[in-house]
N, C-alpha and C positions, 0 to 999 in steps of 0.2 A: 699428581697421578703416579701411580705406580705401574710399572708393564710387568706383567705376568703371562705365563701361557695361554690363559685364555683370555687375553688380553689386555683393556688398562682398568683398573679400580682405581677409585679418589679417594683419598684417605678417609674421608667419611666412611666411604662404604668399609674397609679394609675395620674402620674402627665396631660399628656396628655390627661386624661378623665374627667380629674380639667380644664381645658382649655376647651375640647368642654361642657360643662356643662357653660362655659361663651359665648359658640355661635359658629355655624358651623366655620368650615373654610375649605378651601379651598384650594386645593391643585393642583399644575401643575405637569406635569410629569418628570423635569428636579429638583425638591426637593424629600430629602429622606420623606422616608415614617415611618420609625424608626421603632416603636409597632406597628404602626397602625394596619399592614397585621393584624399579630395575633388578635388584640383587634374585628376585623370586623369578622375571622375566629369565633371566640368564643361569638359573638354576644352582645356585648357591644356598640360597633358602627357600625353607617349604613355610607356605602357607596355609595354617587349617583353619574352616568357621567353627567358632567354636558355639556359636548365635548369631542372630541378625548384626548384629552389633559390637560383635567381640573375635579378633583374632587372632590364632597362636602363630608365631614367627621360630621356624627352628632349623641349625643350618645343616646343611648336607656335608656328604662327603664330597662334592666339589669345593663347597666352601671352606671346610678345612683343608681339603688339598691346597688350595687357594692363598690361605694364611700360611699354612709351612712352606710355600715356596716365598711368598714376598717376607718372611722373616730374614730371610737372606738383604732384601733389595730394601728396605728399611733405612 
């Protein structure tokens, strides 16, 4: 776990917000979701339908705020 300001992120999560910081993706609903739920819960990443069946994951400015503090605590 990493402690950050707004709290602790697990390396997954911190990795997964390294990935949409390189561009939405997209997601169907027969892939796991892994962090996401949480990461969108806590407002790091937005989530759009994009269809019944399809959604875009894209991160905020928390979520980047997020990543440039814990590149320090890495």
């Amino acid at each position: 776990m990493v402690q950050t300001i707004g709290g602790q992120l697990t390396y997954d999560e911190l990795r997964l917000l390294r990935q949409l910081e390189r561009g939405d993706q997209t997601i169907g609903d027969n892939q796991p979701r892994g962090g996401l739920n949480r990461l969108v819960d806590e407002g790091y990443v937005m989530r759009r339908l994009l269809n019944p069946s399809q959604t875009v994951h894209s991160i905020t400015a928390k979520g980047r705020a997020v990543l440039h503090e814990a590149e320090g605590n890495d």
